[in-house]
N, C-alpha and C positions, 0 to 999 in steps of 0.2 A: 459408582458406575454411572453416571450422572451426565458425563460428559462424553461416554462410548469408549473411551480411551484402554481401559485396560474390563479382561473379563475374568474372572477369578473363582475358577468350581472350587466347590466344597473337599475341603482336606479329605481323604480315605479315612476311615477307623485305623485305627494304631494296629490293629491287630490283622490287617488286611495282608500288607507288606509282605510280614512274616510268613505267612499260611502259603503266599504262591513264588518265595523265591530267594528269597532274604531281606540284604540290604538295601534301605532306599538310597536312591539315588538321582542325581538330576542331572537335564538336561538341555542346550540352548540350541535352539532351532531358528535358523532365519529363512524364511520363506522367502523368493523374489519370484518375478514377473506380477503377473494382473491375480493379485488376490485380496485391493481393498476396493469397497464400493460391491463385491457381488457375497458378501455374509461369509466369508472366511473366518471372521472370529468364533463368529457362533456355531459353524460347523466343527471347529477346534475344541470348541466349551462342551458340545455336545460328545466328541470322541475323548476328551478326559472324562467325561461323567462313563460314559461305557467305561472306560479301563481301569477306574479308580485312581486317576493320575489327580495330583494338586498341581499348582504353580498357576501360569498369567499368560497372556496372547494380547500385544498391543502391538498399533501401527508405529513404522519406525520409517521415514522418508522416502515411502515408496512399497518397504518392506512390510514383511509382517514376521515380528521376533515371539517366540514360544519358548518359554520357560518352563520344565516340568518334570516334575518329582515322583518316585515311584519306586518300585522294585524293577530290576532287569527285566523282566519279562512281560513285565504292563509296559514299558519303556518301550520295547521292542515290541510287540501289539500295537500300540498305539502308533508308530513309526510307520509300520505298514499299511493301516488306515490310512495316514496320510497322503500318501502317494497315489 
């Protein structure tokens, strides 16, 4: 994390998954318009830490791409955070 490039929360407990839904799953998110320069990543870092999501949030030409693993239902939590 050195370079700000990419932000990478902590995997969930293996046992997290299971207890609220099933299977994990993932998902690719690209964010457009104005969300680098005002802490979009670490706002992202901070709603996978609430949801127990894994995966990554880096700048991608303008964009910003989310990557992120979970059960359906933290998937879909966290999805509606974001908007």
């Amino acid at each position: 994390m050195a370079n700000g490039e990419n932000t990478r929360p902590p995997s969930p407990p293996a046992d997290r998954s299971a207890a609220d839904g099933g299977d994990v799953a993932a998902q690719n998110i690209v964010v457009r318009g104005r969300v680098q320069g005002v802490g979009y990543r670490p706002f992202v870092y901070c709603l996978a830490l609430v949801h127990g999501l894994s995966g990554h949030v880096r700048n991608r030409l303008g964009d910003v791409e989310i990557i992120a693993c979970g059960s359906k239902p933290r998937l879909e939590a966290g999805n509606v955070d974001l908007r």
